[in-house]
KEMI-583587 format. One line per 2 residues: number of its first residue (from 1); their letters; for each residue x, z, y of N, C-alpha, C. Coordinates in Angstrom, 1 decimal. Layout:
BEGIN
NUM = a = X,Z,Y,X,Z,Y,X,Z,Y  ... $
This chain:
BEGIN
1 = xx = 0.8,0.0,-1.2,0.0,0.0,0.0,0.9,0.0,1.3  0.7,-0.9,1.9,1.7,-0.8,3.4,0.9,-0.3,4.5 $
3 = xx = 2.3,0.5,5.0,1.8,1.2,6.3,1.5,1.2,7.5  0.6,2.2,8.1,0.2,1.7,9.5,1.7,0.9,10.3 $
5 = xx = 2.4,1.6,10.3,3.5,1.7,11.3,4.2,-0.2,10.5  3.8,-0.5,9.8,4.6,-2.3,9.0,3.6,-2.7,9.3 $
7 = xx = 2.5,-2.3,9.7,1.2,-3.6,10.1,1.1,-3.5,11.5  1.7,-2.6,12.3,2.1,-2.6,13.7,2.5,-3.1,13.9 $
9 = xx = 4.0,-3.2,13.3,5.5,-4.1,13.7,4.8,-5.6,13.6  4.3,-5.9,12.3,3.8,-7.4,11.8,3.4,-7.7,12.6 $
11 = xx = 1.9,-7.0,13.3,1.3,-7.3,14.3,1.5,-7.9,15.6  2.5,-7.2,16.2,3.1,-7.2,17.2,3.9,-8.5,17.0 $
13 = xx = 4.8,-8.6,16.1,5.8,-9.5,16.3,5.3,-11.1,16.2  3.6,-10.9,15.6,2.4,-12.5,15.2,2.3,-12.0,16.6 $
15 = xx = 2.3,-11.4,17.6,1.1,-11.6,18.9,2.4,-12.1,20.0  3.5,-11.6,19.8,4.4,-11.6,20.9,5.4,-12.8,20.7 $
17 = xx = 5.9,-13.1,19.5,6.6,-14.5,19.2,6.3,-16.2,19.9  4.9,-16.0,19.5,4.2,-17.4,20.3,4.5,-17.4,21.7 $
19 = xx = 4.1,-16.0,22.1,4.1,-15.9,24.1,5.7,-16.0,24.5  7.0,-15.9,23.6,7.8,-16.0,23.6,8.3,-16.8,24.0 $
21 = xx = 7.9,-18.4,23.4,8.1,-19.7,24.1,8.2,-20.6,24.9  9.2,-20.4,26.3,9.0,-21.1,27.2,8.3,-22.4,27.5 $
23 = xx = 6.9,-22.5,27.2,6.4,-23.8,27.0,6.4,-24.4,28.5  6.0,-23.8,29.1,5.5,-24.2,30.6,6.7,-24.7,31.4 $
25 = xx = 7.8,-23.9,31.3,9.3,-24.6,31.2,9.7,-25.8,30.8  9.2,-25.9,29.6,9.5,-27.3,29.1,8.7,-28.2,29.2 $
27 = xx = 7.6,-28.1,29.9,6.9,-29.5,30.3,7.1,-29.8,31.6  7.7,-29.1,32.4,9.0,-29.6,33.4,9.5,-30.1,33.3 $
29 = xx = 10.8,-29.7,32.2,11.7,-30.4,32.0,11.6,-31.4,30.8  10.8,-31.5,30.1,10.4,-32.6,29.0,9.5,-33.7,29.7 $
31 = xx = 10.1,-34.8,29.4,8.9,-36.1,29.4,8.0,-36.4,28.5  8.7,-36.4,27.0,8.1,-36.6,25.9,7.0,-35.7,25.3 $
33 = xx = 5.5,-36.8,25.5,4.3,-35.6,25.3,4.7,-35.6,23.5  5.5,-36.1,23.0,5.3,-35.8,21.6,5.8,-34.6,21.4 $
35 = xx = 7.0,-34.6,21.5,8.1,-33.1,21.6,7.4,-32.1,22.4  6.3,-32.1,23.4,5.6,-30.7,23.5,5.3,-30.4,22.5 $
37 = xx = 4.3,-31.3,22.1,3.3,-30.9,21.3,4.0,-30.9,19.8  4.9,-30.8,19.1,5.4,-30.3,18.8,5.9,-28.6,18.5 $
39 = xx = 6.2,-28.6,20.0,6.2,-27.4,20.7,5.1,-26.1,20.2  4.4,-27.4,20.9,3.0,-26.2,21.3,2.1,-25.7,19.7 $
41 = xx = 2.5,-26.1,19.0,2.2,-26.1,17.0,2.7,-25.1,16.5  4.4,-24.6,17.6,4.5,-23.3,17.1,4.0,-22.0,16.5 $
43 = xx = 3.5,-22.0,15.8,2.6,-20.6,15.3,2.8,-20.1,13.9  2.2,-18.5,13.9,2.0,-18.5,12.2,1.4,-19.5,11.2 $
45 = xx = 1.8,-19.4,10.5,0.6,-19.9,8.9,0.4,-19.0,8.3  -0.1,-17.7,9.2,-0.8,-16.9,8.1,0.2,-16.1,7.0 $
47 = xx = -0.1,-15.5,6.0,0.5,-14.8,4.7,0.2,-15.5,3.4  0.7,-16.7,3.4,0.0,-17.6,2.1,1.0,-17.0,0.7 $
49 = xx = 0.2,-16.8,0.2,0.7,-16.2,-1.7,1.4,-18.0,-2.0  2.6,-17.4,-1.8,3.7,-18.7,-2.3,4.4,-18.4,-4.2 $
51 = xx = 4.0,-19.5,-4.2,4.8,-19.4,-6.1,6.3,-20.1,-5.6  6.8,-19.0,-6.6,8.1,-19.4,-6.5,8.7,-20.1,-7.9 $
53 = xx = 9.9,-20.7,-7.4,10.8,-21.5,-8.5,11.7,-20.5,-9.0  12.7,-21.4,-9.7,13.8,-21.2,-11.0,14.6,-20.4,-9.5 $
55 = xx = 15.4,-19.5,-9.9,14.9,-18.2,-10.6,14.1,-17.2,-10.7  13.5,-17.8,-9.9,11.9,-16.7,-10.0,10.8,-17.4,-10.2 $
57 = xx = 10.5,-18.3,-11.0,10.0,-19.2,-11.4,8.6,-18.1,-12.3  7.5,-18.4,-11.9,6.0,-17.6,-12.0,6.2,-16.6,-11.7 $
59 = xx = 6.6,-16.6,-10.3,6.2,-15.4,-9.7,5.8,-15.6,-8.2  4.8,-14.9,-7.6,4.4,-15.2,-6.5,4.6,-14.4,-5.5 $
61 = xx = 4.4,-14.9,-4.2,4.7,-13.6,-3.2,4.0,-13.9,-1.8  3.8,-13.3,-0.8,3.3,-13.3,0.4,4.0,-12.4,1.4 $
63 = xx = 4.7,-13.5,2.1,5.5,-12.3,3.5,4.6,-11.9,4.2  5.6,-11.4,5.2,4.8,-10.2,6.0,4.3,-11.4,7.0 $
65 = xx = 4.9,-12.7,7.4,4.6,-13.2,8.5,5.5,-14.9,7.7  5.0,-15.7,8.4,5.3,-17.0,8.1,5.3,-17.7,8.8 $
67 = xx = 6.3,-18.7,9.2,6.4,-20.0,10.6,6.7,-21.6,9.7  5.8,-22.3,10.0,6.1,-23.7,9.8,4.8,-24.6,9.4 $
69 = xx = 5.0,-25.5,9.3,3.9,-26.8,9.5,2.5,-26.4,8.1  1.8,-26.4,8.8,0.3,-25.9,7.5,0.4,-26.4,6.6 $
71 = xx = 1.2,-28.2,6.6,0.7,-28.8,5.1,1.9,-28.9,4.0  3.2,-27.7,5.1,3.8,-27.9,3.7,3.9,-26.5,2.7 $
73 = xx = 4.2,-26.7,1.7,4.4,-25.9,0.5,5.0,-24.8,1.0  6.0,-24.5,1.9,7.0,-23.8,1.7,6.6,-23.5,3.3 $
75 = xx = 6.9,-22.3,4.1,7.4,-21.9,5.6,8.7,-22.6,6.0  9.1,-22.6,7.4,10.9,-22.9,7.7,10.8,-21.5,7.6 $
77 = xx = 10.6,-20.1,8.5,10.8,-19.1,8.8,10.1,-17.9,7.9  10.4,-17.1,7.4,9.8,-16.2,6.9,10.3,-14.7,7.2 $
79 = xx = 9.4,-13.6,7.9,9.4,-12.5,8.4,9.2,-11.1,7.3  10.2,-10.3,7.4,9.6,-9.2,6.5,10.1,-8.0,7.3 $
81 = xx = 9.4,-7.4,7.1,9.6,-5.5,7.9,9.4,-4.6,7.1  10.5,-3.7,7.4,10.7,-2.8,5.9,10.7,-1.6,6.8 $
83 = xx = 10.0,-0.5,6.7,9.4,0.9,7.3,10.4,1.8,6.2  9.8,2.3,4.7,10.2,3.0,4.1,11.2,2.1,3.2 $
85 = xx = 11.4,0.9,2.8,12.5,0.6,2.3,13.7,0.3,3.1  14.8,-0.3,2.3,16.0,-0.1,2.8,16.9,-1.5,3.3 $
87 = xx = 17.9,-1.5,3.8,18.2,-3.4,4.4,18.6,-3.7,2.9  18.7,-2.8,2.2,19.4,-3.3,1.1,18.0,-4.3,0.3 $
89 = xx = 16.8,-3.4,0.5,15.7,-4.1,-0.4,15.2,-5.2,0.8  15.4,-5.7,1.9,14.8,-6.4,3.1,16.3,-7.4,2.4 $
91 = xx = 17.9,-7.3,2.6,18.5,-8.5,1.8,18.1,-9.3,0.8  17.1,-8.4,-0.4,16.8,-8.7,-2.0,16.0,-9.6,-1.5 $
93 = xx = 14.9,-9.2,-0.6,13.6,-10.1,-0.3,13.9,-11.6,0.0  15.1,-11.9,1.3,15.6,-12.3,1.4,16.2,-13.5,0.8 $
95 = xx = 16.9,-12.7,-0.2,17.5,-13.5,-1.2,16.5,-14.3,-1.5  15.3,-13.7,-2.4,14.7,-13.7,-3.1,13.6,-15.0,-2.5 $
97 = xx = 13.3,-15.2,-1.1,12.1,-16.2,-0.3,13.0,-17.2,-0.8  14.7,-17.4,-0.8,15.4,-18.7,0.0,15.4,-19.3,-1.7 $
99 = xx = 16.0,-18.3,-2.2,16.2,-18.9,-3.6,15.0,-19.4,-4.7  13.7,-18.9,-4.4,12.6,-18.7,-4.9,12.1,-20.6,-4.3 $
101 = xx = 12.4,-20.7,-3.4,12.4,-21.9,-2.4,12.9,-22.7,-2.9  14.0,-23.3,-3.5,14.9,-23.8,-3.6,15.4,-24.2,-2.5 $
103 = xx = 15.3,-23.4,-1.7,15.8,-23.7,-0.2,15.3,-23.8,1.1  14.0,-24.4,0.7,13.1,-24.4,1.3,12.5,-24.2,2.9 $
105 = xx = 12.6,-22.1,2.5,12.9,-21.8,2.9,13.9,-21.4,3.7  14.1,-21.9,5.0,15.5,-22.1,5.4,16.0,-20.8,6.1 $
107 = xx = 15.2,-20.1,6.9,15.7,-18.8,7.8,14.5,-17.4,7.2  15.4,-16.4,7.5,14.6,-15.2,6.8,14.8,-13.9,7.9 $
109 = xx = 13.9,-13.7,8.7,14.3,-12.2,10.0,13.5,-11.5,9.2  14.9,-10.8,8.9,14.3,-9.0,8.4,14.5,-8.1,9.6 $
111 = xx = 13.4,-6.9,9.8,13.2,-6.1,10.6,13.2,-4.5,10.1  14.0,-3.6,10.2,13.7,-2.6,9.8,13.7,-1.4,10.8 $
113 = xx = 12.6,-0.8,10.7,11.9,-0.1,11.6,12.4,1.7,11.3  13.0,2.2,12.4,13.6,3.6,12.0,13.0,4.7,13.3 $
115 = xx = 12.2,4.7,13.4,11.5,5.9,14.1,11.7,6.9,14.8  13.0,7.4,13.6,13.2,8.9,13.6,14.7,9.1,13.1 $
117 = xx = 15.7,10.0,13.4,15.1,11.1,14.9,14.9,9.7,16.0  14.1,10.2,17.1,14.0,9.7,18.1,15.2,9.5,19.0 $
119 = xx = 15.2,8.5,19.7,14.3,7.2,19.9,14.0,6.4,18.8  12.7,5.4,19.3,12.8,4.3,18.0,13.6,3.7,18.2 $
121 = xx = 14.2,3.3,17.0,15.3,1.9,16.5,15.2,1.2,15.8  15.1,-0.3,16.1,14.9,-1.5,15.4,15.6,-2.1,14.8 $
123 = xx = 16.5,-2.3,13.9,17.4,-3.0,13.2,17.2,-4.6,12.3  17.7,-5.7,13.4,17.1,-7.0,12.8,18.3,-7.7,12.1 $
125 = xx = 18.0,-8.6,11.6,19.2,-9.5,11.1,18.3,-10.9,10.5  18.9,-11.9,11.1,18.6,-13.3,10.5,19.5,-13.7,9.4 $
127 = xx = 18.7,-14.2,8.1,19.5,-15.4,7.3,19.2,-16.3,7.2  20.5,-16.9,6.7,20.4,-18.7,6.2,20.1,-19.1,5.4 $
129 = xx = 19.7,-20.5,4.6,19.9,-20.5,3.5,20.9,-21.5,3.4  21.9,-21.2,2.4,22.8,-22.1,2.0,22.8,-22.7,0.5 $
131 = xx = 23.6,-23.3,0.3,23.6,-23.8,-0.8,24.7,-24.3,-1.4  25.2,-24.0,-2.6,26.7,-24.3,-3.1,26.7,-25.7,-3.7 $
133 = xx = 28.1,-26.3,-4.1,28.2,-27.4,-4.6,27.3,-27.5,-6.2  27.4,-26.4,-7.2,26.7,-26.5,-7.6,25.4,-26.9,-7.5 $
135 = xx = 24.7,-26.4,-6.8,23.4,-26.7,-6.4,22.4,-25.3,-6.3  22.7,-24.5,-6.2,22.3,-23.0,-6.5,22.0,-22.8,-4.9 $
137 = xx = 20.9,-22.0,-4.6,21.0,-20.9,-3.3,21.2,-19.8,-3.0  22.0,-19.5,-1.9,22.0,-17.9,-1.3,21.8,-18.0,0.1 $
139 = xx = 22.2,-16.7,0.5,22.0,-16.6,1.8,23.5,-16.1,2.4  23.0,-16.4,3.9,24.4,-16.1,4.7,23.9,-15.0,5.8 $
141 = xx = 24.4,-14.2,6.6,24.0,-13.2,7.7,24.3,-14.0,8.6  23.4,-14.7,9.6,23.6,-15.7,10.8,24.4,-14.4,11.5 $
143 = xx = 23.2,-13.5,12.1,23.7,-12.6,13.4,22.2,-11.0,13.3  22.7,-9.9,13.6,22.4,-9.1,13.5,22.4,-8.1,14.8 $
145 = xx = 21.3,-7.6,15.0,20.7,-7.0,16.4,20.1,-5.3,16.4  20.8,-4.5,17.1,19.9,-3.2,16.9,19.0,-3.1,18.8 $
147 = xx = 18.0,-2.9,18.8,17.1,-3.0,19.7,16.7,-1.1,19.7  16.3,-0.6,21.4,16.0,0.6,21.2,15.1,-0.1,22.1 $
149 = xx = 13.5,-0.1,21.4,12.6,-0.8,22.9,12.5,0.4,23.9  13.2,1.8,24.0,12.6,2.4,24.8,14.1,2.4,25.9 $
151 = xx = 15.1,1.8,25.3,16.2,1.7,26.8,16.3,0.7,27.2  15.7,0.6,28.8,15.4,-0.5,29.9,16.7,-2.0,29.8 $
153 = xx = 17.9,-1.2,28.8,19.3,-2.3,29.1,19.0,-3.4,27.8  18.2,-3.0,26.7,18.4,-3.8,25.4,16.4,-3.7,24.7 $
155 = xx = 15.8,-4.1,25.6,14.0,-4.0,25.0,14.2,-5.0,24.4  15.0,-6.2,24.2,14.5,-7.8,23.6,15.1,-8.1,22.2 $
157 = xx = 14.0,-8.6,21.3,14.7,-8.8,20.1,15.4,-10.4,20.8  16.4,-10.8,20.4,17.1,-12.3,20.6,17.9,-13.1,19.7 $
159 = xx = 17.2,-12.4,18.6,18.0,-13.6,17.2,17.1,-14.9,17.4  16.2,-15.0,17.7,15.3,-16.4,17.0,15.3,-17.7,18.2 $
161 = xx = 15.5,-18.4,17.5,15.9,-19.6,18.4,14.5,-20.6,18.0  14.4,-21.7,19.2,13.5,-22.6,18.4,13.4,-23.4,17.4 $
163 = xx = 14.2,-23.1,17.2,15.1,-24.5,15.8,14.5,-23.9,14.6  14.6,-22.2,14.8,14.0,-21.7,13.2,12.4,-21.6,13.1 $
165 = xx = 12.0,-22.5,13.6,10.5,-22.4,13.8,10.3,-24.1,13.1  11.3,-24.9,13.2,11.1,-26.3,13.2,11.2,-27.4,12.0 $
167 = xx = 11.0,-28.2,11.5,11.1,-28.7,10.1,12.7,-29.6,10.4  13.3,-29.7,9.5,14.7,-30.1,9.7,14.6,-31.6,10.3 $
169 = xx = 13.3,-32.3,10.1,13.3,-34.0,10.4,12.2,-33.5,11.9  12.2,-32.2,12.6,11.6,-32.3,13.8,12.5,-33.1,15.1 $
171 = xx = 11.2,-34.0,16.0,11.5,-34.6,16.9,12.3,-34.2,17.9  12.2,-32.4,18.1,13.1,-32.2,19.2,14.5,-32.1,19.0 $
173 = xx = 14.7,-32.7,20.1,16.3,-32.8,20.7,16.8,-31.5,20.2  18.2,-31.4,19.9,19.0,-30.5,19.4,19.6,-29.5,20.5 $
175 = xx = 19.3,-29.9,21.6,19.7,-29.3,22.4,18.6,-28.0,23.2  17.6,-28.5,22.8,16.2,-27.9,22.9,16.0,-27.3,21.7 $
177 = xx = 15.9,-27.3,20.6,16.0,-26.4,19.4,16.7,-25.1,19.8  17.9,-25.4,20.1,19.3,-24.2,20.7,18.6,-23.3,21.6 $
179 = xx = 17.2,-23.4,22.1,16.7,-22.6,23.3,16.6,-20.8,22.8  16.9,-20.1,22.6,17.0,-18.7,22.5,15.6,-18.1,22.8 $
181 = xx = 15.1,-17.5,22.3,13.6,-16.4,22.3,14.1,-15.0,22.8  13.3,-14.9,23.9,13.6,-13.5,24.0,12.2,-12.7,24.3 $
183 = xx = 11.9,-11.7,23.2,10.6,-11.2,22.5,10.8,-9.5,23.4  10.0,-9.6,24.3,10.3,-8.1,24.3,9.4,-7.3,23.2 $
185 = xx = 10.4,-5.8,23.0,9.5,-4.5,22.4,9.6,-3.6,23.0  9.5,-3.3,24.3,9.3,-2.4,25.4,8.0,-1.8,25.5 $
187 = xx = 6.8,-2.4,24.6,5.6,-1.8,24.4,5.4,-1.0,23.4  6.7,-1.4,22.7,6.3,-1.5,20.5,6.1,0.3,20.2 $
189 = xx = 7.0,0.9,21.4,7.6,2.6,20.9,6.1,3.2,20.8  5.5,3.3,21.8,4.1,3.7,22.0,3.3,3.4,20.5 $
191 = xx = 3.1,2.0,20.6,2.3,1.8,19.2,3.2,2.1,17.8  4.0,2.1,18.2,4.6,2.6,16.8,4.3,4.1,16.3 $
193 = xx = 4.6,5.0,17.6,4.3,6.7,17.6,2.9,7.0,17.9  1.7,6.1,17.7,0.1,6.7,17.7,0.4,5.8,15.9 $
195 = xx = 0.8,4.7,15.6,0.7,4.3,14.5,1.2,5.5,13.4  2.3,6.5,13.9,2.8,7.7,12.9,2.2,8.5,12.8 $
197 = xx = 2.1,9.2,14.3,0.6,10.0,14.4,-0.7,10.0,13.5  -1.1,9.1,13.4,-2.3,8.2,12.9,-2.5,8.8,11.0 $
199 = xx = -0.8,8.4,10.6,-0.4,7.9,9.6,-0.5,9.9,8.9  0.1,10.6,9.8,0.6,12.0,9.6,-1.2,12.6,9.5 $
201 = xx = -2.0,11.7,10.5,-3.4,12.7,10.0,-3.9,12.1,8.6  -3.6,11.1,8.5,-4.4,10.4,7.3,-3.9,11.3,6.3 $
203 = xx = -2.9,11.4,6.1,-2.0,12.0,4.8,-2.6,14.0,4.9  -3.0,14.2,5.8,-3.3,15.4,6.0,-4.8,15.5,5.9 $
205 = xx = -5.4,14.5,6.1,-7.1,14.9,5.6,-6.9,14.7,3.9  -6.0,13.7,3.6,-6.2,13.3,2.0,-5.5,14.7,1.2 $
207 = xx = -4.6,15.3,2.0,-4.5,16.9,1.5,-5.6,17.5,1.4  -6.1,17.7,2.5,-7.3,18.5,2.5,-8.8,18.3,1.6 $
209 = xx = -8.3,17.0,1.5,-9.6,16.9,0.5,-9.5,17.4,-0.7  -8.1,16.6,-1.2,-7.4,17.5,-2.6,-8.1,18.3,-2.8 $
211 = xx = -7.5,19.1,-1.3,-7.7,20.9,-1.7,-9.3,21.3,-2.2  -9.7,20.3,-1.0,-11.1,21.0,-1.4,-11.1,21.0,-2.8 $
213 = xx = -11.4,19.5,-3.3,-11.7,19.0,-4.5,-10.8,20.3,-5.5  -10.2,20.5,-5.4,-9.3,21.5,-6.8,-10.0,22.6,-6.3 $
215 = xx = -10.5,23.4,-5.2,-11.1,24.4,-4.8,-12.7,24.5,-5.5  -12.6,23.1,-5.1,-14.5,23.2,-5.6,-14.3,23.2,-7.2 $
217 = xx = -13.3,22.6,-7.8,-13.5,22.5,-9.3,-12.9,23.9,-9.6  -11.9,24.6,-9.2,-12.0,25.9,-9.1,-12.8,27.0,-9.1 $
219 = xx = -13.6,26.6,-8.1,-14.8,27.8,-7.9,-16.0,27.1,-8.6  -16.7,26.0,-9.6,-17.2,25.6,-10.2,-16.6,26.7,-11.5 $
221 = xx = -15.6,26.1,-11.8,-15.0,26.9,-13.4,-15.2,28.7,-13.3  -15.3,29.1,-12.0,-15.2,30.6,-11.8,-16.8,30.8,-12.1 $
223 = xx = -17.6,30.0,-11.1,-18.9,30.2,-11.5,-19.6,30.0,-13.0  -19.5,29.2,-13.8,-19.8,29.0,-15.6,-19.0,30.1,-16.0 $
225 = xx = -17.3,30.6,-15.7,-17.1,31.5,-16.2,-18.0,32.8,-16.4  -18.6,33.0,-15.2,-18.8,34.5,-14.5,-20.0,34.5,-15.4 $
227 = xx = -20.8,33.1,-15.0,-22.0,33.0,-15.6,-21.8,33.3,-17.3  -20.8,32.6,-17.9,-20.9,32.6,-19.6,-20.9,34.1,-19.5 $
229 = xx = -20.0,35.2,-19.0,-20.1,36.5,-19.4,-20.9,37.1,-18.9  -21.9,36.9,-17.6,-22.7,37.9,-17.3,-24.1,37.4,-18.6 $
231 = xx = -24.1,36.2,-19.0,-25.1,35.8,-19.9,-25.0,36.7,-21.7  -23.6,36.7,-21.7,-22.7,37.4,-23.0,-23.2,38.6,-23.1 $
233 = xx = -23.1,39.5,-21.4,-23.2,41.3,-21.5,-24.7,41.5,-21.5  -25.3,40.2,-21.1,-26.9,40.4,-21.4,-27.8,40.0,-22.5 $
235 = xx = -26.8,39.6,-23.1,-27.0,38.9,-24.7,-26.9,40.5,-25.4  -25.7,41.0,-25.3,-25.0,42.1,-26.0,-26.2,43.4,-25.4 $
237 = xx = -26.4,43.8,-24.5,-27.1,44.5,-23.9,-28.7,44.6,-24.4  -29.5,43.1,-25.0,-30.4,43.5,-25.4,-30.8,43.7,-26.9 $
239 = xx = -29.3,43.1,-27.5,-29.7,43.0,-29.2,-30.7,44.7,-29.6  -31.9,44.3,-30.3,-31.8,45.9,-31.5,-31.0,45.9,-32.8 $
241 = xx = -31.0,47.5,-33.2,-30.4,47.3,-34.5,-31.4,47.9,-34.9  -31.7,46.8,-36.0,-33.0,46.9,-36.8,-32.6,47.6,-38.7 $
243 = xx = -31.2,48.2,-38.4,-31.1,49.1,-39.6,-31.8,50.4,-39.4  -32.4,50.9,-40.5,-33.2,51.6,-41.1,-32.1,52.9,-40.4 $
245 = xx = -32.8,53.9,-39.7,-32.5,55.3,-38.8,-32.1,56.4,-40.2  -30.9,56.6,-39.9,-30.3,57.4,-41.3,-31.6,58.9,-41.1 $
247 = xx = -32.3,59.5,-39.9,-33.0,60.2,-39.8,-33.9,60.8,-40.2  -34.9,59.2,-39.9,-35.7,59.1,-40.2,-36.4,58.8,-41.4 $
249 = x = -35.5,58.2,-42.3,-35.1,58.0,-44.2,-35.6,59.6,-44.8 $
């Protein structure tokens, strides 16, 4: 079950990514209405349950977030955010989109989200996919980013370029791909600490119910107890003894 605080992050980074892209800039400086619109196509595709290949061949999966053209098979970009796991299992994932792809998938931004102690801290890193002479894939560490959205000098995530949004046979100029994203999370701290908040009551009513629940089946078992023996001492209490009175013989 994923947590408030990964459906935050996810959230945020589907609502702020798009606004990211200096579109209005580039129809300034762009002539070509095809290469906007291009442009302007930038968006998620949703969390589509992708089947993967040799070596993970029947096995399926769904990222946290997905970038590339609706009608193909595979994302260019694929996002994952890891709260309670570790970069080590956000690498596996990783691994696991490009190779699963046979390449496919070409770029992979892992996000991992550290809360605590305070301030929040965001730890990103982009991969590649590469591929050896054999024919096999892995991944490479492009570049790696720690973000505190709450100090005024470093609020912007800045790994993602346009290019990782784009299909390798895209129209735009290469020089225009190279354009840098800069995403702020200068909002993110706030929703992140009512998303913990949030997270700290839920876990604490589902205590409490426990409790009840073991309480009530507790004081249920006390009650049949109490009841079996006060039913027992009134069982015992009214038998006669119907042997013959040595006395009265």
């Amino acid at each position: 079950m994923k947590s408030r605080v990964h459906e935050v992050m996810v959230s945020y980074l589907g609502y702020r990514i798009p606004l990211s892209i200096p579109i209005n800039e580039l129809r300034e400086t762009v002539d070509d209405p095809a290469i906007i619109e291009t442009i302007e196509n930038i968006g998620p595709v949703g969390t589509p349950t992708l089947e993967l290949v040799a070596p993970h061949e029947g096995e399926l999966g769904e990222p946290d977030a997905a970038y590339g053209e609706a009608e193909a098979k595979y994302p260019n970009l694929v996002i994952e955010v890891a709260y309670s796991e570790t970069l080590d299992h956000l690498h596996s994932k990783a691994r696991r989109w490009v190779c699963g792809s046979d390449g496919a998938i070409r770029w992979v931004l892992g996000i991992k989200v550290d809360p605590a102690p305070a301030p929040l801290r965001v730890e990103a890193w982009l991969w590649q996919a590469i591929s050896s002479k054999a024919g096999s894939w892995s991944i490479r560490k492009v570049q790696s980013q720690v973000i505190i959205p709450t100090d005024p000098d470093q609020p912007f995530l800045t790994l993602l370029k346009l290019r990782h949004f784009l299909a390798l046979d895209s129209n735009v100029p290469p020089h225009i791909q190279r354009r840098p994203l800069a995403i702020p999370l200068s909002s993110l701290a706030k929703k992140i600490d009512g998303a913990i908040k949030r997270q700290a009551m839920d876990v604490e009513e589902k205590v409490q119910k426990r409790v009840l629940k073991e309480d009530g089946k507790k004081a249920s078992s006390l009650v049949a107890s109490t009841s079996t023996t006060l039913v027992q001492k009134e069982r015992k209490s009214s038998r006669y003894d119907f042997r013959p009175n040595p006395r009265k013989a």
